[in-house]
C-alpha positions as CSV (number, residue, x, y, z in Angstrom):
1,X,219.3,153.7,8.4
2,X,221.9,153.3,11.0
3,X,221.6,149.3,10.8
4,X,222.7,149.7,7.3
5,X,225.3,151.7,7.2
6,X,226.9,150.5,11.1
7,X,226.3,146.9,10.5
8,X,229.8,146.2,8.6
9,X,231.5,148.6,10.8
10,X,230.3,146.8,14.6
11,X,230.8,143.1,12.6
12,X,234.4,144.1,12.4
13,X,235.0,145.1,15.7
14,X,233.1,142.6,17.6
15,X,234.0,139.4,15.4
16,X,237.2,138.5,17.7
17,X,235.2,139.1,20.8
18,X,232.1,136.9,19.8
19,X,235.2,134.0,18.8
20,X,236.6,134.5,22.3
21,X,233.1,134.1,23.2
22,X,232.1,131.0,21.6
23,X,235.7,129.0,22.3
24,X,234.7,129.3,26.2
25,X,231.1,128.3,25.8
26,X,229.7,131.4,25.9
27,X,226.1,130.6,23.9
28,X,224.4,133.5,21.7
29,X,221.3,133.4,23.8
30,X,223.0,133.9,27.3
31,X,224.8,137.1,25.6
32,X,221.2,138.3,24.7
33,X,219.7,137.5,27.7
34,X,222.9,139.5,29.7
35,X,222.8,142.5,27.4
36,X,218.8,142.6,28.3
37,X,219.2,142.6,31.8
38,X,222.3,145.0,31.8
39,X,220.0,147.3,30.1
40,X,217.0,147.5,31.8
41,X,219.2,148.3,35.2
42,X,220.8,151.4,33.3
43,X,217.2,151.9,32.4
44,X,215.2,151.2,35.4
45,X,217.8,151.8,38.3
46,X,220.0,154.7,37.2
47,X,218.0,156.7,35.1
48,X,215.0,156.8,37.7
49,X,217.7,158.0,40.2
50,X,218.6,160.9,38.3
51,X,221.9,159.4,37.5
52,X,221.5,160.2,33.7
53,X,225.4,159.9,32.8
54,X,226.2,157.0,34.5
55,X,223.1,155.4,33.6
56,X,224.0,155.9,30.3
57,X,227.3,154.8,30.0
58,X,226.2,151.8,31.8
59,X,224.0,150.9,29.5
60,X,226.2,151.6,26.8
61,X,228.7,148.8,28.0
62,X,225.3,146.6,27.1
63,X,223.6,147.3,24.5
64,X,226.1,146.0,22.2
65,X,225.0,143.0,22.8
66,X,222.4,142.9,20.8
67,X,225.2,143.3,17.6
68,X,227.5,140.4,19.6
69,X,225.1,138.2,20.1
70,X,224.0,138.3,16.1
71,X,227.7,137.9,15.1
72,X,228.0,134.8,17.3
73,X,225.0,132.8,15.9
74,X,226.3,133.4,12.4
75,X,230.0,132.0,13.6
76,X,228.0,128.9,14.9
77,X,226.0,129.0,11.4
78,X,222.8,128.6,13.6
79,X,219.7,128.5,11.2
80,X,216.9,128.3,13.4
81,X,214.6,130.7,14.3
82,X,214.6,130.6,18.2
83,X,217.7,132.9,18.4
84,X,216.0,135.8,16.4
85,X,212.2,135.5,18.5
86,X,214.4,136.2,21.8
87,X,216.3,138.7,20.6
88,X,213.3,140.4,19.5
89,X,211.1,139.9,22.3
90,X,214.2,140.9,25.0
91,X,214.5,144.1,22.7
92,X,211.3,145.0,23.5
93,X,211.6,144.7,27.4
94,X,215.1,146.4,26.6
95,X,213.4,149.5,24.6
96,X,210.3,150.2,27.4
97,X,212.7,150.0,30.2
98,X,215.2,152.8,28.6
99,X,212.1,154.9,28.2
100,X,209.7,154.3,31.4
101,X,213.7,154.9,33.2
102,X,214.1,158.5,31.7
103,X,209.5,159.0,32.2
104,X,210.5,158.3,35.7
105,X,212.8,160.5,37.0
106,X,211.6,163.5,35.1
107,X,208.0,162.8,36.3
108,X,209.2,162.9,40.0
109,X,212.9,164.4,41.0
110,X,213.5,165.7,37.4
111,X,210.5,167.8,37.6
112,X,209.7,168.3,33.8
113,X,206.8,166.4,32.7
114,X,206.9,167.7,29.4
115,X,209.6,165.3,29.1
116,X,208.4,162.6,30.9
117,X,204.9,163.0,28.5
118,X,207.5,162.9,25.5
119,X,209.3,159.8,26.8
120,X,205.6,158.0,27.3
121,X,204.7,159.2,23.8
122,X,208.5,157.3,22.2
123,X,207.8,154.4,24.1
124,X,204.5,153.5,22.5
125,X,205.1,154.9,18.9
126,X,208.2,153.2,19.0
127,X,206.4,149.4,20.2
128,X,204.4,150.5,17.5
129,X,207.2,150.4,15.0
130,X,207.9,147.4,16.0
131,X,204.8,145.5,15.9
132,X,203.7,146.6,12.5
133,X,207.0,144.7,11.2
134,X,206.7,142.0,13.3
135,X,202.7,141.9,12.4
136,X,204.0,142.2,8.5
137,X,206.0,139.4,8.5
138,X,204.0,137.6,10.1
139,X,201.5,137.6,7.6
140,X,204.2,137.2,4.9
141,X,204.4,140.8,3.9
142,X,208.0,143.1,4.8
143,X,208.1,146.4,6.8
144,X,211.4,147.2,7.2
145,X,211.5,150.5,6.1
146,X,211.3,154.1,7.7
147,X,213.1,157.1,9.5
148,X,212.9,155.8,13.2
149,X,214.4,152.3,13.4
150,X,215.2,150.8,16.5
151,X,218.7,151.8,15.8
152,X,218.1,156.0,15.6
153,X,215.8,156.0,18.3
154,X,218.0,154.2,21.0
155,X,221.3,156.2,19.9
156,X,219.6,159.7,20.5
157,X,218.3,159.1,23.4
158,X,221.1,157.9,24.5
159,X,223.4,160.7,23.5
160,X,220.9,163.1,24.3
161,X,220.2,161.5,27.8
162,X,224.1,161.5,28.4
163,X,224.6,164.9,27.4
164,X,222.3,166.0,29.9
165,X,223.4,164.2,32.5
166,X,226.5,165.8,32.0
167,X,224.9,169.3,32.6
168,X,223.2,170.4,28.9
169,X,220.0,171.8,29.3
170,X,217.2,169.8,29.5
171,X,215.5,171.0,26.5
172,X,217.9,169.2,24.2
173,X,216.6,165.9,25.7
174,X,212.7,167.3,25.2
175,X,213.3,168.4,21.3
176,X,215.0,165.3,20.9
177,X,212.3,163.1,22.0
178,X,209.6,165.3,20.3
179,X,212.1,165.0,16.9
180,X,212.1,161.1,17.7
181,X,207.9,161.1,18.3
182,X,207.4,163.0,14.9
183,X,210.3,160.3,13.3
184,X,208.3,157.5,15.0
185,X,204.6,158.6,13.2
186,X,206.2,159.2,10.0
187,X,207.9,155.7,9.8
188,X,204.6,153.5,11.2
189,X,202.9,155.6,8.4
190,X,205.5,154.4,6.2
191,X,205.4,150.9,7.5
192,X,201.8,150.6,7.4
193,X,202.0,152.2,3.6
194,X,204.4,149.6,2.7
195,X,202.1,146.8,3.9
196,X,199.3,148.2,1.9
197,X,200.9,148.0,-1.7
198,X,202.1,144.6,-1.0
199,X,198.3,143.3,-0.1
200,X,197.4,145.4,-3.1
């Protein structure tokens, strides 16, 4: 839901940025490949260090990428289908790390492994979102629908990850990710639904 409605939005702000981009041979895939890594050390180095705020807005300064690179390949009129398999697949590596990062610290200096459980649980429902669409598509079917996109699930955790880094209680975090487990089996039972009417 969020792609919808932020996608016009984020193409506004970032189209100068992805021209600046492209004029000094910045290439779409080096952007994705740069937001990936950026990501996964806000995910994998900060967050297991407890250093959920930081962490956080690090990671913020890179996950845009993954709207900048988008907007670039359109600019270039790319048509291929290389750009969209990387982005993808990084997204993936992207996703786990953000999630195993938070699992980390709050199955060892964090000390709550209710949320660490609950982190575990959002990483694999929410690979599972995304293989059912990639699985659809492959196949020829579409699965784009649902509750949980990859959009809603990395902006809560991020705010509420922040938030607590900042000194919230720690519960917010653990209802958040329990909302975002109950979002992610309602939308692969949507997705999965979805597939089943179109074979039908």
């Amino acid at each position: 839901m969020l792609n919808k409605y932020a996608r016009g939005f984020f193409t506004g702000v970032f189209t100068p940025m992805a021209a600046w981009l492209l004029k000094r041979g910045v290439s779409p895939d080096a952007v994705t490949i740069l937001g990936t890594l950026g990501v996964m050390v806000g995910g994998l180095v900060f967050y297991p260090m407890g250093q959920l705020f930081w962490g956080t807005l690090f990671i913020t300064a890179f996950i845009f990428s993954d709207v900048l690179d988008g907007i670039m390949a359109r600019l270039q009129e790319r048509t291929g289908k290389w750009g969209g398999f990387l982005d993808s697949t990084l997204d993936r590596f992207a996703d786990g790390a953000l999630f195993a990062g938070v699992s980390i610290w709050f199955f060892t200096g964090g000390d709550n492994d209710a949320i660490g459980i609950a982190a575990i649980i959002c990483l694999v429902l929410g690979m599972s979102v995304s293989y059912i669409r990639a699985k659809a598509e492959s196949l020829g079917f579409t699965a784009n629908v649902g509750i949980a996109e990859r959009a809603e699930r990395l902006v809560s955790l991020l705010v509420a990850t922040g938030l607590v880094g900042l000194g919230l209680p720690e519960v917010l975090l653990l209802v958040v990710l329990i909302a975002l487990c109950v979002a992610s089996c309602i939308t692969v039972g949507q997705r999965i639904a979805a597939v089943r009417r179109q074979a039908l």
